[in-house]
N, C-alpha and C positions, 0 to 999 in steps of 0.2 A: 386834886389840888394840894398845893405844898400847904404846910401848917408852920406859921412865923408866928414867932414871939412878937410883940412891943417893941420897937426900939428904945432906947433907954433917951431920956433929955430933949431938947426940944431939934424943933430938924433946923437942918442948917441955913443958910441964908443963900439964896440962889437968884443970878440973873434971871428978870421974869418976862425977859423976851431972847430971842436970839443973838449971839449964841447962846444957848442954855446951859447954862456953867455951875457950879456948885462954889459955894466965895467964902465959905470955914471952914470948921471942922475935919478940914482934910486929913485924906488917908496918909500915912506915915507913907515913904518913899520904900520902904520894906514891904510892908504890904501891900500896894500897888505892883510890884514887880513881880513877887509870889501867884497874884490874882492873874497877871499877867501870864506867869509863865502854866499856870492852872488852865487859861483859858484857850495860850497859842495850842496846850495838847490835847484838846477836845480831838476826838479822829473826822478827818475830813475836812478840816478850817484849813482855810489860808489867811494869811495874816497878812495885813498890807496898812495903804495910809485909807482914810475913811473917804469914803466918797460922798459925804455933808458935813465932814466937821472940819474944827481948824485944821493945819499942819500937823501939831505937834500932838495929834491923836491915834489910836492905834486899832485898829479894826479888825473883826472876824468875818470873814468871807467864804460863802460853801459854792463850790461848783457849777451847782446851779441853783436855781430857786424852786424846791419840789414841796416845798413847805403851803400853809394857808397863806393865801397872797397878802394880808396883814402881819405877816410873820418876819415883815424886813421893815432895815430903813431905808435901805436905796438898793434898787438891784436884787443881788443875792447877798448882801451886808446884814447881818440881824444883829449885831450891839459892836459897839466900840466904848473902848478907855480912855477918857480924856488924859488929858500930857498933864504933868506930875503936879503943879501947884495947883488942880481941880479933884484930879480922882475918882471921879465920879463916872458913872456910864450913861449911857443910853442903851438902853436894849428894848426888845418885845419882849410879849405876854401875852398872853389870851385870857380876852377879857375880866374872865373871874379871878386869876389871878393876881393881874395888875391890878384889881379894885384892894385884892388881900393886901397887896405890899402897900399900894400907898395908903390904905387906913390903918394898916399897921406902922405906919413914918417909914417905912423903908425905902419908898418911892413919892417921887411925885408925877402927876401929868407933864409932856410937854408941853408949852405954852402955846402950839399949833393948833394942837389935835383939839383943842375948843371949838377952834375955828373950820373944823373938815378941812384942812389942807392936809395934814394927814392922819392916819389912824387913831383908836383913841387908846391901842394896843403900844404905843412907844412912851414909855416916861425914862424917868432919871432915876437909878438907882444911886444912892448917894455913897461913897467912898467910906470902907471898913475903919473904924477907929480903932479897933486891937481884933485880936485873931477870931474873939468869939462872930465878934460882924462879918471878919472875911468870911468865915463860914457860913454864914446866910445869905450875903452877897453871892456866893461863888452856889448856891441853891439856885440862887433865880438869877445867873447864867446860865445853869444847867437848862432849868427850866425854856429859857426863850432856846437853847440850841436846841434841846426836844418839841418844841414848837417849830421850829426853821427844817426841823430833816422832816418833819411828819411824821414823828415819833410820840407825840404828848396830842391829843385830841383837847377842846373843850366843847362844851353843848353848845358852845356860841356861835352867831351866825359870821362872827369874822375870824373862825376856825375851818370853814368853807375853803377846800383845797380850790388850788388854783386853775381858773379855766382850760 
């Protein structure tokens, strides 16, 4: 399991239904791009538009889906970037993780996964407010793409490779 710090001040203020957007603290337009271009050079991603978010979001796509079948949001998609005045993501996690980031404020649940419509592996990681964030952000990117190729295991049971 990745080891995060506290985020610093209180979390930001976010639509609490869909679309699940992130509505302060945004990421600078430098840093979103940087994250951006950090995450189009994962090896193996295809970048395209997301296949459940607005337009103006930008998504990472693998080939196929060989990952834990909780390990996407749609398809073979496992996180996208929201478009520039949100900054924020969505990605997966395995389970122990996601519980680290979002008690650590790094993350929140989607407002879905409450409800089983989907996983309780997808939250929002919320947009870097200067480089030391980008660098924890872009950890638990790494993380959910090691969870998407089936390369990061957890002992949880929606880490169960796919049928």
């Amino acid at each position: 399991m990745i080891t995060l710090t506290r985020r610093r001040g209180s979390r930001p203020a976010t639509r609490p239904a869909t679309p699940h957007q992130q509505l302060d603290q945004t990421a600078p337009a430098p840093l979103q791009e940087e994250l951006w271009l950090r995450m189009a050079g994962l090896p193996g991603v295809r970048t395209g538009r997301s296949g459940i978010s607005l337009p103006d979001t930008r998504a990472l796509h693998l080939p196929e889906a060989s990952g834990p079948a909780n390990a996407y949001l749609i398809g073979a998609e496992f996180a996208h970037l929201h478009g520039a005045r949100d900054g924020s993501l969505h990605l997966t996690l395995p389970g122990a993780e996601a519980s680290h980031a979002i008690e650590h404020g790094w993350a929140e649940p989607h407002p879905l996964a409450g409800t089983g419509l989907i996983p309780p592996t997808i939250v929002m990681v919320y947009g870097p407010r200067d480089r030391e964030e980008l660098e924890v952000v872009w950890s638990l990117v790494q993380t959910s793409y090691a969870y998407a190729t089936a390369t990061l295991r957890s002992g949880s049971e929606e880490s169960a490779p796919r049928p």
